[in-house]
C-alpha positions in Angstrom: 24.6 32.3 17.1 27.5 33.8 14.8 25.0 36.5 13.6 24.2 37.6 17.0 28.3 37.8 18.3 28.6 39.7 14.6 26.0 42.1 15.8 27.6 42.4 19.2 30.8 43.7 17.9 29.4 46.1 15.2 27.3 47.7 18.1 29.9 48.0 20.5 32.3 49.7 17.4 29.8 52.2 16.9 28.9 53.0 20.6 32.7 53.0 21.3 33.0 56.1 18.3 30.1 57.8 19.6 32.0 57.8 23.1 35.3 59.3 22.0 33.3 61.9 19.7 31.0 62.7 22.7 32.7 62.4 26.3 30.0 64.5 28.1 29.4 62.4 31.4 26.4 61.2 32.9 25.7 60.5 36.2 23.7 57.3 36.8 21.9 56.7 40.5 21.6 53.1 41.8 19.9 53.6 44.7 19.8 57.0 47.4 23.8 57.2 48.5 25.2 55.0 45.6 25.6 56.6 42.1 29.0 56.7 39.6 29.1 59.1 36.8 30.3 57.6 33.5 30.1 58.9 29.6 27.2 58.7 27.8 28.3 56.7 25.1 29.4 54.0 27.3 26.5 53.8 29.4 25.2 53.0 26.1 27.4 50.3 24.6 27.0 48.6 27.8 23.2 48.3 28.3 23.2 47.1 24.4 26.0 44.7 25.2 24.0 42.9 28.4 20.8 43.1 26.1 22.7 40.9 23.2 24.6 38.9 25.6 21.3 37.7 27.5 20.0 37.0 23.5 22.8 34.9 23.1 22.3 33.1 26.3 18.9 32.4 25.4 19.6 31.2 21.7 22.8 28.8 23.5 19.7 27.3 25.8 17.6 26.8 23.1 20.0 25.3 21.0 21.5 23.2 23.7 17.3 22.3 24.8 17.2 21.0 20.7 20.5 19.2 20.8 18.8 16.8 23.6 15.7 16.6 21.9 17.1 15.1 18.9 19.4 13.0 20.9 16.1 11.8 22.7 14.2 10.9 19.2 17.2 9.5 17.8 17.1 6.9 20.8 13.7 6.5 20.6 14.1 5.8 16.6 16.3 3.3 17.5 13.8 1.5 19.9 11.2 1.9 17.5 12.9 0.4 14.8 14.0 -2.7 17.0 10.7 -3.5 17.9 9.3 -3.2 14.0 12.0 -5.5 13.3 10.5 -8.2 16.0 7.1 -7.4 14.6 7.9 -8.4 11.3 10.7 -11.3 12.5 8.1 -13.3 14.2 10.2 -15.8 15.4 12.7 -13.3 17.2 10.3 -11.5 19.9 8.2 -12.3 23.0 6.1 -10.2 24.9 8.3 -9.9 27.6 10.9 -8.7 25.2 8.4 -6.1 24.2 7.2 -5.1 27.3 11.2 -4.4 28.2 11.4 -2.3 25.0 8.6 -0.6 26.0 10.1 0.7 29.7 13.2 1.3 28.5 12.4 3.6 25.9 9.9 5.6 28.2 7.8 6.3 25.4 4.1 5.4 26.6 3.1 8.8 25.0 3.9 7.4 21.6 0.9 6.3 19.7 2.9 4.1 17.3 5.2 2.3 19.7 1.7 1.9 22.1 -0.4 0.3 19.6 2.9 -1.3 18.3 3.0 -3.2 21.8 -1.0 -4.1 21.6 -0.1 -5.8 18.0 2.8 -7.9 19.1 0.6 -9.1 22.1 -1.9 -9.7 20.0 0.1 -11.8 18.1 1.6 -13.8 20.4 -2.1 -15.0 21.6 -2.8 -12.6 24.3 -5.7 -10.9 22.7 -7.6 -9.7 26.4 -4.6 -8.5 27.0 -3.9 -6.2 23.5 -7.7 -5.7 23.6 -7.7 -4.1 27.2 -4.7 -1.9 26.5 -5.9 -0.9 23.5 -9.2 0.0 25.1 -7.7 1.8 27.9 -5.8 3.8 25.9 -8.5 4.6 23.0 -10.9 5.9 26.1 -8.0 8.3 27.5 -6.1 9.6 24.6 -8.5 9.5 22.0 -6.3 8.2 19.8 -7.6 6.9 15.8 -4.7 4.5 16.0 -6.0 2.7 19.6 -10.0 2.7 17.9 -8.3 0.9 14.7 -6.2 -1.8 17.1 -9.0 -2.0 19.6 -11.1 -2.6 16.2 -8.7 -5.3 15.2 -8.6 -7.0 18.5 -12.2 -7.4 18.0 -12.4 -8.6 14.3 -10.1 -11.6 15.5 -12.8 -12.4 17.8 -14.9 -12.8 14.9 -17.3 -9.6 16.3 -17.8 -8.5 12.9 -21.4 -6.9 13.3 -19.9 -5.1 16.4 -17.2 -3.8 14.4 -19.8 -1.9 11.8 -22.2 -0.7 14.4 -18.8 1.0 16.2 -17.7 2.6 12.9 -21.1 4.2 12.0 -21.1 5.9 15.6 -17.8 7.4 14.8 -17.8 10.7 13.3 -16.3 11.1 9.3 -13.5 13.3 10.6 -12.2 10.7 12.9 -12.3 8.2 10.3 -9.0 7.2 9.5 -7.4 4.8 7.2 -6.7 2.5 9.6 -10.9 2.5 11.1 -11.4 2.2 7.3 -9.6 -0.9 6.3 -11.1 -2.8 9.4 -14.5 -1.4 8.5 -14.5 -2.4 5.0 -13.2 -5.9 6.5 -15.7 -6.5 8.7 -19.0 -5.5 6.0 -17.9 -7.6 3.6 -17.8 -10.9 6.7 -21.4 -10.3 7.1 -22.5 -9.2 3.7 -22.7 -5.3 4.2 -21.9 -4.7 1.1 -23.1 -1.0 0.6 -21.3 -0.2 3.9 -18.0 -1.7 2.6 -18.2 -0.2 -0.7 -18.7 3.6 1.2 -15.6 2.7 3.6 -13.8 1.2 0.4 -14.7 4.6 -1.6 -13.3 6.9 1.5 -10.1 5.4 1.6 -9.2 6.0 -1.8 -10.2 9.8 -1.5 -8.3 9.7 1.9 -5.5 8.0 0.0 -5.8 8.3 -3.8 -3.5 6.0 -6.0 -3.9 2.8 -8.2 -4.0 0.6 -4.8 -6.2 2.4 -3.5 -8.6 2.9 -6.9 -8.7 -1.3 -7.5 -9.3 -1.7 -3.8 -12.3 0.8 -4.1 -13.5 -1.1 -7.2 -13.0 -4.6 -6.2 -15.6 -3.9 -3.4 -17.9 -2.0 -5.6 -17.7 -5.1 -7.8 -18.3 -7.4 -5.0 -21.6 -5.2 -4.2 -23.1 -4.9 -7.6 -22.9 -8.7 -8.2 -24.4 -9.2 -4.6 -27.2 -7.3 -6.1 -26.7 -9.0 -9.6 -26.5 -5.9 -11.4 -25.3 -6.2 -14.3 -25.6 -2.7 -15.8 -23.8 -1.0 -13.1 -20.9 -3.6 -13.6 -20.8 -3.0 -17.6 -21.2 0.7 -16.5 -17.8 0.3 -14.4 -15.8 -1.7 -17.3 -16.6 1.4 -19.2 -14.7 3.1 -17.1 -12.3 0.6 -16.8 -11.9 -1.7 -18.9 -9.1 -4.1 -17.6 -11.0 -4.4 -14.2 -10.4 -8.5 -13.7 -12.9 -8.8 -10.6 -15.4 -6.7 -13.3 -15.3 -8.8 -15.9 -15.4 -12.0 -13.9 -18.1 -11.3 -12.3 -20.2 -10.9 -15.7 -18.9 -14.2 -16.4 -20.4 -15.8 -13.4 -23.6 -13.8 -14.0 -23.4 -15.5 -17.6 -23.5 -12.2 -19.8 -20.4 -13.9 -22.3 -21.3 -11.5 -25.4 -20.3 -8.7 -23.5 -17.5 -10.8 -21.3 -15.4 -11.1 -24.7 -16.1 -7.5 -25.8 -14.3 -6.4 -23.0 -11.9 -9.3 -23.3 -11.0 -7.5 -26.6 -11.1 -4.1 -25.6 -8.8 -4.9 -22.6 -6.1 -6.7 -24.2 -6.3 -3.8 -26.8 -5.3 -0.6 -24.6 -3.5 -3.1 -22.7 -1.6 -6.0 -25.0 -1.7 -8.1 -21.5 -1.7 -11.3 -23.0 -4.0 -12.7 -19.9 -6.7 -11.1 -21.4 -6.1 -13.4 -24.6 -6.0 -16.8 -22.9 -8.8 -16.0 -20.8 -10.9 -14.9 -24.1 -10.0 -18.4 -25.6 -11.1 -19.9 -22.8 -14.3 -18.0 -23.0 -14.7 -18.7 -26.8 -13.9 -22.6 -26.1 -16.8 -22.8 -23.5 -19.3 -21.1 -25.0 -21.3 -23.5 -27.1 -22.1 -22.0 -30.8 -18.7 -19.9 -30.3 -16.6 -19.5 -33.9 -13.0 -19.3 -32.7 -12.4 -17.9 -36.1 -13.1 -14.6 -35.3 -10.8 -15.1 -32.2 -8.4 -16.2 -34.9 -8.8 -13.0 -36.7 -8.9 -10.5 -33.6 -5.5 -11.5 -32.4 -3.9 -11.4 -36.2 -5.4 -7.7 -36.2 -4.0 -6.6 -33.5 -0.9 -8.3 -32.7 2.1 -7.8 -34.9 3.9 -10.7 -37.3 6.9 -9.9 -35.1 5.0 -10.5 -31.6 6.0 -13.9 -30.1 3.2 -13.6 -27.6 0.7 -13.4 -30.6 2.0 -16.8 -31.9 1.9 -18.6 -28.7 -1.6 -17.6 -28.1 -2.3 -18.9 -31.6 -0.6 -21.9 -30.7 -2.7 -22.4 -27.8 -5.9 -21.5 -29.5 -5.1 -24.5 -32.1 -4.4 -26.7 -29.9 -7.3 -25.7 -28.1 -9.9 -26.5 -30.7 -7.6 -29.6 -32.1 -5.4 -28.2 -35.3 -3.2 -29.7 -33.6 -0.7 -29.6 -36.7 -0.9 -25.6 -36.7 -0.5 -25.5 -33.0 3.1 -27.0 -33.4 4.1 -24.8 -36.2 3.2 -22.0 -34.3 5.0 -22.2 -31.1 7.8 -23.9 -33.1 10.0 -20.7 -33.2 8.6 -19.4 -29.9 11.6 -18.6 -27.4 9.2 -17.3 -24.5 6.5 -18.6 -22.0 8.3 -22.1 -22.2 5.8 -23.6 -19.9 2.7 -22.7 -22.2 4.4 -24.4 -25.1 5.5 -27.2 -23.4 1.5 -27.4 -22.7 0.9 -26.1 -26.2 3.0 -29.2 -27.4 1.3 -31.7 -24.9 -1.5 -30.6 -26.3 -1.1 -31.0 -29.9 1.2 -34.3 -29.9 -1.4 -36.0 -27.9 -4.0 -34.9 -30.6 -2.0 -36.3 -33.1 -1.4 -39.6 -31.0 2.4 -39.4 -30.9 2.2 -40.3 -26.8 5.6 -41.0 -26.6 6.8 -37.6 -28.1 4.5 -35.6 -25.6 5.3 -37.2 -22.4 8.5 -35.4 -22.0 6.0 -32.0 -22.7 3.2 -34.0 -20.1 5.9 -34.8 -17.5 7.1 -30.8 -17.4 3.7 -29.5 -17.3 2.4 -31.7 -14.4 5.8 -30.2 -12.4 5.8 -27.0 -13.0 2.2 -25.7 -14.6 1.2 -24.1 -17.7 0.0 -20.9 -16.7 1.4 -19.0 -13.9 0.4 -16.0 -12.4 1.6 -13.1 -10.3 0.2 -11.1 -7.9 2.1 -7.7 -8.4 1.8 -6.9 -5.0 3.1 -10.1 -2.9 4.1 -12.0 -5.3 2.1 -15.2 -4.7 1.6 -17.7 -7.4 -1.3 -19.3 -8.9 -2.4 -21.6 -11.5 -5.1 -19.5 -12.8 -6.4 -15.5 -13.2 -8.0 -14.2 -9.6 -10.0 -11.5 -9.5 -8.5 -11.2 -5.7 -4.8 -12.4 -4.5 -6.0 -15.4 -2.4 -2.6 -14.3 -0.5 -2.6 -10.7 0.2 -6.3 -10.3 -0.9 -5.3 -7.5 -3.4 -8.4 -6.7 -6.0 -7.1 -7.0 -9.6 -3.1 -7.4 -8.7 -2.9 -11.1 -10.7 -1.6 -10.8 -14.0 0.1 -13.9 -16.5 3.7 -14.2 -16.3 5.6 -14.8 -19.8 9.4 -14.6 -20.2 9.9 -13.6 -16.9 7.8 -10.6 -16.8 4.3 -9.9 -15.4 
């Protein structure tokens, strides 16, 4: 707006030169019997004056036009943010209260806040309800977002065959992540698992990052040991080596020689000490095992200075009853308190002194010896997961020791 009054004035400075330096006159005819006769020059600077005036009219309507647009999505922000507030607040909503959001904020038109509205009545129990809107609105807009809470709507119905037949109708471009997730879903409640791992694969090239990679994977996995192939899920620890569900699944398929290679390569490139209690634990089991070269893998390649190192030692001791090494071990250890408390337990009972380990017995039955963290809830469980029993993340449980995960 400034630049066009700028260019106003230095137009009507030049035109207003022009007119002292040439006063010829002009004569200008309005219609027959109405004419005036003015100077040439300022026949000029008007006509360029009314041309930027009606320019800066237009740019003050525009402006003015944007002003209430943002004012409108500012308002409708606000709405949307209230309701995603009683989404996630369960207890502070009602469908009523939704419904009133809804009409007040006169935004029908918006997708989000629409399907939003089908959510929270599916929530509260009034599935026909979320179902038929959803429906409605999927038929007349066309919208991805309706198809994925229409798809939804039917999943908690239990329709999961329904759900796949819908999804392989729908054309790839229309796939979004949304159709995806609920796809995936559904296969994998009836066994698809080729399906699932093809909608698991297309969300992580729709979306790709490390959620989206172990999500991808942790169907895969679930499909090759459906099949019981055990080459394709070596083939996919080659690639990725840490893989929990992977390497869990070769356990339950009983191939251990290769389970504690990759026990050892994984806590390698990784020093994730999980990977060292669960390759005891393997080692233990298997008949015929020598922990000794357990013994001598962890001496390799921790350091003297690694506490971790000596509480896994500990454990390992006290696992296979040198019980007198386990206590030396862990005697200087200032992390994973609840492992050596269990470490301790484990080697005082051993050594039959009862009454000194049940003080250690009485802290492990309260709180556990091994916890572990799902990275992306943050549940808690007793044991490693290939899949957060919580949140139902592939690969996301990991040991927690001093605090960290």
């Amino acid at each position: 707006m400034f630049r066009v009054l700028l260019a106003v004035a230095f137009f009507m400075v030049i035109f207003v030169y022009l007119t002292l330096m040439n006063p010829q006159p002009v004569t200008v005819v309005l219609s027959k019997g109405f004419s005036f006769t003015v100077p040439m020059a300022v026949l000029l600077v008007v006509s360029v004056a009314v041309g930027f005036v009606a320019a800066y009219v237009a740019n003050l309507l525009k402006d003015i036009r944007l002003m209430a647009l943002t004012s409108a999505l500012k308002r409708q922000g606000r709405v949307k943010e209230k309701m995603t507030e009683a989404f996630l607040v369960k207890e502070s909503f009602s469908s009523k209260a939704a419904q009133k959001f809804l009409e007040v904020s006169k935004v029908g038109k918006d997708p989000y806040m629409v399907s939003l509205y089908g959510r929270l009545l599916r929530e509260n129990g009034d599935l026909e309800q979320a179902k038929e809107l959803h429906s409605d609105l999927k038929m007349d807009q066309g919208e991805a977002l309706f198809e994925a809470e229409f798809l939804r709507d039917l999943f908690e119905e239990g329709r999961f065959s329904e759900i796949v037949a819908i999804v392989k109708d729908i054309p790839k471009d229309k796939l979004s992540f949304s159709i995806l997730k609920v796809a995936v879903d559904a296969a994998l409640k009836i066994g698809e698992w080729s399906f699932a791992s093809v909608m698991a694969e297309r969300i992580f090239k729709l979306a790709p990052c490390e959620t989206t990679e172990k999500f991808f994977l942790g169907v895969k996995t679930e499909e090759l040991y459906s099949l019981r192939d055990v080459k394709g899920l070596r083939k996919l620890l080659k690639k990725r080596s840490d893989f929990v569900p992977a390497i869990d699944a070769l356990v339950k398929l009983g191939d251990t020689a290769y389970v504690v290679e990759a026990l050892r390569k994984a806590y390698r490139e990784t020093k994730d000490p999980s990977f060292l209690f669960w390759l005891i634990d393997i080692v233990i089991k298997k008949e015929g095992a020598d922990p000794k070269r357990t013994m001598d893998f962890i001496s390799k390649t921790a350091s003297q200075e690694d506490s971790r190192a000596a509480l896994v030692k500990g454990y390992l001791y006290a696992e296979v009853g040198m019980y007198e090494e386990a206590l030396k071990a862990v005697e200087e250890v200032k992390e994973g308190k609840s492992l050596c408390r269990y470490v301790r337990y484990k080697a005082l009972k051993g050594l039959g002194r009862y009454e000194e380990g049940c003080q250690e017995a009485d802290e492990v039955a309260k709180r556990g010896a091994f916890v572990y963290i799902c990275g992306l809830c943050g549940y808690t469980s007793s044991h490693l997961s290939p899949k957060c029993p919580s949140c139902g993340g592939y690969d996301t449980l990991r040991l927690k020791v001093n605090g960290e995960v």
